[in-house]
C-alpha positions as CSV (number, residue, x, y, z in Angstrom):
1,X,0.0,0.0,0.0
2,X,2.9,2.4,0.6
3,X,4.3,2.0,-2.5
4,X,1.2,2.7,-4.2
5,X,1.4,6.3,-3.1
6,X,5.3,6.8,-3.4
7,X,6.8,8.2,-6.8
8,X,9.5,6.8,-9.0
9,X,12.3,8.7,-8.9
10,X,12.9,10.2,-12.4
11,X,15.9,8.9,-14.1
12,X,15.9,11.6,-16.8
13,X,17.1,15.5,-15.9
14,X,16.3,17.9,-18.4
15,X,18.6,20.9,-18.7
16,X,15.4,22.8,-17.3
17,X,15.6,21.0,-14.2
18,X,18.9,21.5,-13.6
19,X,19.2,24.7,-13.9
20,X,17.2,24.9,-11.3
21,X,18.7,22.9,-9.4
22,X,21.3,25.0,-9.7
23,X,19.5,28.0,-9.0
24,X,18.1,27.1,-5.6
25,X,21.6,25.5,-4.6
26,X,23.3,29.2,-5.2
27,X,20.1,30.8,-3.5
28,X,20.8,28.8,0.0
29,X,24.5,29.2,-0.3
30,X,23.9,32.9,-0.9
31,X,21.4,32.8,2.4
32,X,23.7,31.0,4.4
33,X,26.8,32.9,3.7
34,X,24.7,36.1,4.6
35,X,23.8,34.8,7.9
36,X,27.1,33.6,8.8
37,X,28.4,36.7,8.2
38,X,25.5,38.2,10.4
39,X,26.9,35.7,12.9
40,X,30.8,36.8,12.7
41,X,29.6,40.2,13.0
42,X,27.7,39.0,16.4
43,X,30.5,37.4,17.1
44,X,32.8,40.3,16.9
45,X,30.7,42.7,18.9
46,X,30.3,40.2,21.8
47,X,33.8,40.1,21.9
48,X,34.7,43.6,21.8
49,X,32.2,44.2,24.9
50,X,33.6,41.2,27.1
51,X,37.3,42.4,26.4
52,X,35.9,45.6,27.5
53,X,34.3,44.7,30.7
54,X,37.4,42.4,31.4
55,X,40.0,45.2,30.9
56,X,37.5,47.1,33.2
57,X,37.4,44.3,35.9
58,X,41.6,44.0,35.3
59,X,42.2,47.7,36.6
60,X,40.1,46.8,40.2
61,X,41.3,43.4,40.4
62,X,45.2,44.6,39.6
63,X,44.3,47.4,42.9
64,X,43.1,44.2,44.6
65,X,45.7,42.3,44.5
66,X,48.2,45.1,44.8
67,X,46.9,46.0,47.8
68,X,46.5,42.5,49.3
69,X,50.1,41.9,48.7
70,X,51.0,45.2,50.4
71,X,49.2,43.6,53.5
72,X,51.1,40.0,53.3
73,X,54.5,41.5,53.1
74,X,53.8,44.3,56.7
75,X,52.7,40.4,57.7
76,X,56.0,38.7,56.5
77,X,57.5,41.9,58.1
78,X,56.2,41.6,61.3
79,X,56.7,38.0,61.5
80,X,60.4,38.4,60.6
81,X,60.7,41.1,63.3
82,X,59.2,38.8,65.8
83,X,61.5,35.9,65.0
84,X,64.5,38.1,65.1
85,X,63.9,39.2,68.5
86,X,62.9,35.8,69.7
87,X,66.5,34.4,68.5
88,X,67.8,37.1,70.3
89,X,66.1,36.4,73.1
90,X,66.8,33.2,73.0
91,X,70.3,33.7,72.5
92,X,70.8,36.1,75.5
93,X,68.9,33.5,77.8
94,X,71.6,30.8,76.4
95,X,74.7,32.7,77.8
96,X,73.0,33.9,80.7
97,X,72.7,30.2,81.6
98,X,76.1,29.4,80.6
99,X,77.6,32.3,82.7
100,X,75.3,31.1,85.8
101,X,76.2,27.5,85.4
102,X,80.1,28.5,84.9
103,X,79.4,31.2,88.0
104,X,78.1,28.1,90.2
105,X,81.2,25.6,89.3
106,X,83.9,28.4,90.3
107,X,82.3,29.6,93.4
């Protein structure tokens, strides 16, 4: 029953019909080489705005971090500092024990 209804294919193209052909194949290339260039010129814009808002986000992110490494190295500073004075402390409380030991064999 299907077959009934389905068409044989032609076997014969006429010049006519090609040229047809021809004509609707050069119609959707034309259509689809206007739409992709519709789409590069979407393309383009989209990137010109998000290397726009990145270069924006770049200045207050480069003042972020600048300014967050400003505060780690006072840290690293400080620290330092404090380990300085704790070897020197450490190192005074060293001879003062060696003088008090040596202090306690002679007497």
């Amino acid at each position: 029953m299907l077959m009934a209804v389905m068409m044989a294919p032609r076997d014969n193209w006429t010049d006519e019909r090609l040229d047809d052909l021809n004509k609707k194949v050069d119609e959707g290339f034309t259509r689809v080489d206007a739409d992709i260039r519709e789409l590069r010129g979407e393309v383009n814009a989209l990137s010109r705005e998000i290397n726009g808002r990145f270069d924006a986000q770049n200045v207050s992110t480069n003042s972020r971090f600048d300014a967050m490494n400003h505060s780690v190295n006072e840290r690293f500073d400080a620290m330092h500092r404090t380990m300085v004075r704790g070897f020197i402390a450490m190192g005074g409380i060293t001879v003062t024990c060696f003088v008090g030991l040596a202090g306690l064999i002679v007497f």
